[in-house]
N, C-alpha and C positions, 0 to 999 in steps of 0.2 A: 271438301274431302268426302259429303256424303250428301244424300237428297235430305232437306229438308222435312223434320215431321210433323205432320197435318197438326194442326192444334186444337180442332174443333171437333167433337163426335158424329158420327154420320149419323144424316138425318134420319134414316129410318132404325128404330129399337122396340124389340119385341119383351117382353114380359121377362125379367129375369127371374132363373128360380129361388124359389126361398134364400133368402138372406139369412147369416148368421148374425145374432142376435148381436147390438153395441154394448160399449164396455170395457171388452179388456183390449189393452195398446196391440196393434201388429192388426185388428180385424178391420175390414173394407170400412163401416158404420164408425170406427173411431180417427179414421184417418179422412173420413167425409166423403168419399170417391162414389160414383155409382158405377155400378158393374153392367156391360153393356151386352146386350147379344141382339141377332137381328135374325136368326135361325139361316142365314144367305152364308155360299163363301163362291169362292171364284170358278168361273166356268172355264173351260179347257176344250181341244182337238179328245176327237174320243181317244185315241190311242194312250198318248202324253199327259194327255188331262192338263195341272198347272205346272209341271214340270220344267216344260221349255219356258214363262215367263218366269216363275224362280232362279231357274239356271242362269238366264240373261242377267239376271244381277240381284241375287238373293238377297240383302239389306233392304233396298228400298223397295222390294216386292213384299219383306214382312210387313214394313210402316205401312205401306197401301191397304195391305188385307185388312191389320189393324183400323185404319182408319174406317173401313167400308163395312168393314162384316163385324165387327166388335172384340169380344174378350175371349171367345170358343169357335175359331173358323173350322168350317167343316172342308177340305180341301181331299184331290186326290192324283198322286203320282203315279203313274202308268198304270197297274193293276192294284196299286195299293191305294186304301183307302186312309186316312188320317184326319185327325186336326192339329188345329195350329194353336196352342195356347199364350194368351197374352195378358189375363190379368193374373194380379196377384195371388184372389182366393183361387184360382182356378190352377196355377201352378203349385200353390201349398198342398192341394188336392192330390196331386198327380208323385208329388217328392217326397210328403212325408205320410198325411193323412192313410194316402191309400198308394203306399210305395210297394207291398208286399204286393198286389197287383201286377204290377209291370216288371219286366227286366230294360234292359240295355237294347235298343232298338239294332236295326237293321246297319244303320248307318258307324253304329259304333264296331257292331262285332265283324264289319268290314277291316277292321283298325288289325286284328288277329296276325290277321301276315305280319304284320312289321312287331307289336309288341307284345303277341304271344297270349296267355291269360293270366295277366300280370292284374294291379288294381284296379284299373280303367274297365279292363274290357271281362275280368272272370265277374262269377256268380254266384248267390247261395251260399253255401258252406264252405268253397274251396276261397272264395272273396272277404270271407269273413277272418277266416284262419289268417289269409295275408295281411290284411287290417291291422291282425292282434299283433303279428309280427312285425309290421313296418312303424305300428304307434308309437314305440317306445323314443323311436329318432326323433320324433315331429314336439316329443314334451316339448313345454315352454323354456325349462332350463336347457335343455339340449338347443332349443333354436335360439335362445341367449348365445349362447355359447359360439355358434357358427356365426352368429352376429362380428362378432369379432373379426372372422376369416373375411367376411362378404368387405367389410370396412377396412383390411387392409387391400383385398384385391381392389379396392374403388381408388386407397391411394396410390395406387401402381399406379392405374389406368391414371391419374389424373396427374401422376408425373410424369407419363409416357405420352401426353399432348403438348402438343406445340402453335404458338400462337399463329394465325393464320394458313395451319395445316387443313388441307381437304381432305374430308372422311363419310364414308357411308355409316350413321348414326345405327340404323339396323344391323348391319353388318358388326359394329364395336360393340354395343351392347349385347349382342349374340356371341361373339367369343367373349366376353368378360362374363355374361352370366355361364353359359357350358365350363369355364373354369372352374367358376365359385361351387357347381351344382357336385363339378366331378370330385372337388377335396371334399368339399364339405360329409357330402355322403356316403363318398365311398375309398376316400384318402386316395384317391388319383391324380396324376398328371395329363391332361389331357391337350396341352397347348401345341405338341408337335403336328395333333391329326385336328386341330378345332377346324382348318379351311375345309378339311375334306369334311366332318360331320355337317359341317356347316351347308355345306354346298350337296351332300344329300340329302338333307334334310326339308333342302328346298324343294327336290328333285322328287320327291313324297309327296309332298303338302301340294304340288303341282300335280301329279298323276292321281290323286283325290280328290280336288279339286276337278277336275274333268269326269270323276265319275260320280259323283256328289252332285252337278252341277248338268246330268244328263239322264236319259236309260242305260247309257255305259253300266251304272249300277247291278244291273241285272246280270253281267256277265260275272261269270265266276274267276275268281284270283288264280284257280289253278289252271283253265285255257291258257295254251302258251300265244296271245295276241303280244305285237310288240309293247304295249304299254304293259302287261304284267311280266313280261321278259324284261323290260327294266327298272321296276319294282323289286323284283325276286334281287338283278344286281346290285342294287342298292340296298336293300337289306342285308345282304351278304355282306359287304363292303362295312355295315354298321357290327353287323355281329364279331366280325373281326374286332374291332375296338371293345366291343363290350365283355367277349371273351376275353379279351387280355387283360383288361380292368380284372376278372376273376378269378383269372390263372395267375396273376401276378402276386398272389400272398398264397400259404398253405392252408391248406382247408379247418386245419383248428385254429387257426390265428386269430386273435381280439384284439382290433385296431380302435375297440368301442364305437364304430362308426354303424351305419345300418346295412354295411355289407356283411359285416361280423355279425350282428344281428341276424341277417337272412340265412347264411353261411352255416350255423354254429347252433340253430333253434331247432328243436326238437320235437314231435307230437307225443302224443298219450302215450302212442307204442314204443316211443325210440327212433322215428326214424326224422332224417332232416328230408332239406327241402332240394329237390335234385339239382345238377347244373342247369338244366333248361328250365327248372323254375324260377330260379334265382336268376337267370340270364333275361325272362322273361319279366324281374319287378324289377331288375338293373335299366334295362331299355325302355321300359315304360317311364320312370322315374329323372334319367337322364333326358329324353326327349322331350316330358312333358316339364318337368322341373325347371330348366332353365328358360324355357318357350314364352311361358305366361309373362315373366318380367322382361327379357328381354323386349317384350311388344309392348309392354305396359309403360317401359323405361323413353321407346323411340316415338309413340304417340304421346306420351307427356313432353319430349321436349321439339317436337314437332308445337303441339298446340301450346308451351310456351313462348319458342317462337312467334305463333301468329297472335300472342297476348301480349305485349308488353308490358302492361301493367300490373298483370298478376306475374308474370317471372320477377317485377321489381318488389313485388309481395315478397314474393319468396328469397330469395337474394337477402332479403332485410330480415327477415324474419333466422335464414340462415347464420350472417353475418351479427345478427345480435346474441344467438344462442353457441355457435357451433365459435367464433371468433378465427382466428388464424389455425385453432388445432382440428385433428382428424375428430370425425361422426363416430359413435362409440354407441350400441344398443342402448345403453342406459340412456343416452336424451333424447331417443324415439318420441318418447309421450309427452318431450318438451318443445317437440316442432308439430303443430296443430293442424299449421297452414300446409307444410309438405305434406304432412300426410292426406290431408285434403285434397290436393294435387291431385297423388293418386288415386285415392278414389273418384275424383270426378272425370282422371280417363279413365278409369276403368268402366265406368258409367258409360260413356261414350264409346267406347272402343274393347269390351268386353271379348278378352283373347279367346274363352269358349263362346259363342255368338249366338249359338241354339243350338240346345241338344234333345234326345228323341228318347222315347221310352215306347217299349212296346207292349199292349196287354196280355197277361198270361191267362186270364182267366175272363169270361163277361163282369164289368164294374159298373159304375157310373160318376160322371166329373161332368160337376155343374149342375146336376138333373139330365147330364143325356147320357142315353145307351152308351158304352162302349166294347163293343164285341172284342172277343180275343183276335189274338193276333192284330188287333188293332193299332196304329202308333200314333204318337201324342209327339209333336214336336213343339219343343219352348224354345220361343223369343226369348232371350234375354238382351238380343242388343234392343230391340223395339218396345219391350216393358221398361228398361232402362232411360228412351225415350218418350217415356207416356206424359205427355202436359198435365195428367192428374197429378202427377209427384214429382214434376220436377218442371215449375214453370222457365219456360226457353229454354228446352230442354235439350233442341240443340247449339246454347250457347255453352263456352267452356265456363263456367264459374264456380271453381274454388271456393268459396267461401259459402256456399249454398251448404257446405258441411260443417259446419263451425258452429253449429246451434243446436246440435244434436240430433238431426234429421235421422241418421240413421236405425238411430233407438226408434224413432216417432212413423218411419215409414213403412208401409203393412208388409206381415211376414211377407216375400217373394217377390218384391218391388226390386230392389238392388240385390244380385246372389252374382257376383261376378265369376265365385267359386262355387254355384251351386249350393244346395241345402239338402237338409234331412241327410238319414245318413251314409250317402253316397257323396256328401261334399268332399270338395276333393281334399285329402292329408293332406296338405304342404300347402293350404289356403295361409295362416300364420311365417311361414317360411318364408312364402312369396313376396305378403304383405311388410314385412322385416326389411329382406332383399330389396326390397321396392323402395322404400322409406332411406334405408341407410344410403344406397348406391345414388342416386338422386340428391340427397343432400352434401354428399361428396363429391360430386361433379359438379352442379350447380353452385355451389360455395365459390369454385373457382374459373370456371369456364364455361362460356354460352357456346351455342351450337346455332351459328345464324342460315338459314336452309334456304334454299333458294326459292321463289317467287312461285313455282309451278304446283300446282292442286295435285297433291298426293292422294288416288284414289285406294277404298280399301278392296283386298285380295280377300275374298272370303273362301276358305279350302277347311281344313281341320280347324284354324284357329283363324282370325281376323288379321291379316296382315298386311304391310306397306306394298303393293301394288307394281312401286318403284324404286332405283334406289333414292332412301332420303338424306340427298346431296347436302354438306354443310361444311361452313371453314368456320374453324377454332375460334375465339377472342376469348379476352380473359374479360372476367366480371371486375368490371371497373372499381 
């Protein structure tokens, strides 16, 4: 499913700067690790630079860099200059230490066309304001609460299978989560149009993909070239859906969900938040909100397929705790091993895979310069695989989380959702969603997938390549 990651340091390492002193848990010196650099990063055509070998297949071009150049690659994409960051202090650096530094790199506020300047993609003061509005949905009672919705749409879906039925796993778990995302948040129905979001959605994450993955990036989204001529239709096509989601209640309405919330909230002066700003945290929220699990849900039961031994973990650990009845939030903290599960895909298959931050200002991360306008791109799928914190790191093992590793592992080692405070809201929601929907289909049906190496698609988010083919059986 992916290149193997190097498990030994390159030979050559050059002086790293000052270390923080050992001590307190979360720092490099308490978790043992040495922090690497070699002052090297990869060579390129002048034009492209390393662009064209990223693009060829962006996963195992991070592990290599990693492997060659260390913890701070110095790297550069056609006329931009960057690094690639891959250790932990060096990412704590970049997200929290000295976050006021950077915004939202290049790569993100590309995202504008489709989702506006909703959470992901706004800034500063108008990002914070949205925060304050959108937090109230994400409490822990609030996300108890939906816990319940997410646990009965799982027993739909798990009476709407049928033994020795063929199904694209990605495909199911992408309309089961787009349902859950659209009552839970915003009291919708969304099941008549889920093919069609479905199917542009891919149609996005494709045409990003290509520009992500080239100099295409350089062209601007408002050039009418065919590929932004069918961007613009497919946003069109989603705006429809998300406008009706909006226009479908009256604008004082209190459904107590976080569309009422966004709807009905008010600033210092009085005024609320207009249709296209609200249209703008709708589409960000619905696109990204179901995404994460969805691919978290189809890589978990892809790699319990190829484990046997840990699905018969889980299955047992299922079948001891959850018994014949429906998965209910309250026995989340009583399934150890599921929840283990996913977090060790998420380790593996980390649905944001690396994201970018650009300097606003001259800083410095690590001891080196970083001029403005400079960008900082984080590995997270390739810290995720570092053999300092996660011996076999590309093997699937569940249990590697069952002894409290993730307390023990240094800040910025695992952020599957990102850290400091730009992690993304709906990190708790997801992780809920993950846990519950998982242990209700797992409880009663495997998903046996066919033989063929599912490569991953790397675009916005880390995705199946393929579709991944499976027929039903029921757990024994």
């Amino acid at each position: 499913m992916s290149a193997k990651a190097p498990t030994r340091p390159p030979a050559s390492q050059s002086a790293a700067p000052p270390r923080r002193r050992a001590g307190t848990p979360g720092t490099p010196e308490a978790f043992g690790y040495e922090r690497r650099y070699t002052g090297t990063g990869p060579k390129g055509p002048l034009l492209s630079g390393s662009m064209r070998e990223y693009g060829a297949d962006p996963v195992t071009t991070m592990l290599h860099w990693r492997a060659e150049h260390g913890d701070l690659v110095p790297i550069r994409f056609g006329p931009f200059r960057a690094h690639m960051a891959y250790g932990p202090a060096e990412i704590e650096e970049v997200l929290v230490d000295r976050a006021a530094d950077f915004r939202k790199s290049f790569g993100t506020r590309m995202l504008i066309p489709l989702l506006g300047n909703g959470l992901l993609t706004a800034e500063g003061d108008e990002w914070l304001r949205h925060r304050r509005l959108a937090s109230p949905a994400f409490h822990r009672e609030r996300v108890a609460g939906y816990g319940r919705t997410m646990a009965q749409y799982a027993e739909d879906e798990v009476a709407a299978l049928r033994d020795g039925e063929a199904v694209d796993v990605h495909d199911q778990m992408t309309a089961l989560t787009l349902r859950i995302v659209a009552r839970t948040l915003f009291d919708a129905d969304v099941t008549p149009r889920i093919e069609e979001v479905a199917r542009l959605g891919n149609e996005i994450q494709d045409y990003y993909f290509g520009r992500f993955a080239s100099l295409r990036f350089l062209i601007p989204t408002w050039l009418p070239t065919p590929g932004n001529r069918r961007l613009a239709r497919a946003i069109r096509r989603l705006d429809e859906v998300v406008y009706g989601i909006i226009r479908e209640r009256s604008p004082d309405e209190d459904r107590g969900d976080l569309l009422s919330l966004l709807s009905l909230a008010r600033d210092e002066g009085g005024a609320g938040m207009s249709e296209r700003q609200v249209r703008d945290e709708v589409m960000t929220l619905l696109m990204a909100g179901h995404e994460t699990t969805a691919l978290a849900l189809s890589w978990a039961f892809l790699l319990l397929d190829r484990n046997p031994e840990a699905r018969g973990r889980l299955e047992a650990e299922l079948g001891a705790i959850l018994g014949e009845g429906p998965a209910s939030p309250e026995q989340v903290p009583s399934l150890p091993y599921t929840q283990a599960v996913v977090n060790e895909t998420l380790r593996l298959y980390p649905p944001a895979y690396v994201t970018g931050r650009e300097a606003v200002r001259d800083t410095v991360i690590a001891g080196v310069r970083i001029p403005k306008r400079h960008i900082i791109l984080i590995s997270i799928y390739a810290t995720h695989r570092d053999p300092r914190f996660f011996p076999e790191p590309d093997e699937f093992r569940p249990e590697r989380w069952l002894d409290g590793l993730e307390k023990r592992l240094p800040r910025g080692a695992f952020i599957p959702f990102g850290m400091g405070s730009r992690k993304c809201i709906g990190a708790s929601f997801a992780m809920t969603e993950a846990t519950l929907l998982l242990a209700t289909i797992a409880r009663r049906w495997r998903f046996d997938i066919g033989p063929d190496e599912i490569e991953t698609h790397p675009s916005i988010t880390l995705r199946p390549a393929s579709a991944v083919s499976a027929s039903v059986r029921p757990v024994a």
